[in-house]
N, C-alpha and C positions, 0 to 999 in steps of 0.2 A: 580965884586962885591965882596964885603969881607961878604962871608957867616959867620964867627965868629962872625961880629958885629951885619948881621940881628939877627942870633941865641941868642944871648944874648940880644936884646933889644925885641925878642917874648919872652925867656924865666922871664926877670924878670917881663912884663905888667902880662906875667899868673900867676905866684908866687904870685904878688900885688892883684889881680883882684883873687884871689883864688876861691872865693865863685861865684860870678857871674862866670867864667870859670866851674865851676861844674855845676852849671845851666841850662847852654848853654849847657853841654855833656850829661845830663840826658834827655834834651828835643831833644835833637835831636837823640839821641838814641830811647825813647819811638815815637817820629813819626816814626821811621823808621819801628819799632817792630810794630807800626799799620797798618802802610800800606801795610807791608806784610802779616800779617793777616786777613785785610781787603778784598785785593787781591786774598788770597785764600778762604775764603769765598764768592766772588763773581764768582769767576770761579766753586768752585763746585757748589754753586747755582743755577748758568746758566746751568752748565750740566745735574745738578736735573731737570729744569724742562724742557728742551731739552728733556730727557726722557720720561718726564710725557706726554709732550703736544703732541710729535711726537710718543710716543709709541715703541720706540729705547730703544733696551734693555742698561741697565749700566752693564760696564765692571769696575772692581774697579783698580786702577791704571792706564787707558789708558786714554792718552793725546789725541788722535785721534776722530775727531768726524763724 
């Protein structure tokens, strides 16, 4: 394969496509930053009320349940 040639006909579609290319990196950036925020709010969620319901004292920082 002539990697010079793929590389230059990816690099001039992103050049051309400039704007939609940022689009596409902003949205897929911000999912990414959701879902891991999301993630972590559902895991200490679960741990909060693993607490609550079970009466299991919280340790702050343990993974361990």
């Amino acid at each position: 394969m002539n990697f010079r040639l793929i590389f230059s006909i990816a690099k001039s579609l992103l050049l051309a496509r400039w704007r939609q290319t940022l689009v596409a990196a902003v949205g897929v950036t911000f999912s990414i930053a959701m879902f891991v925020t999301l993630l972590g709010f559902m895991n200490g969620l679960n741990d909060m009320l693993d607490s609550l319901i079970l009466n299991v004292p919280r340790m702050c920082g343990s993974t361990t349940r």
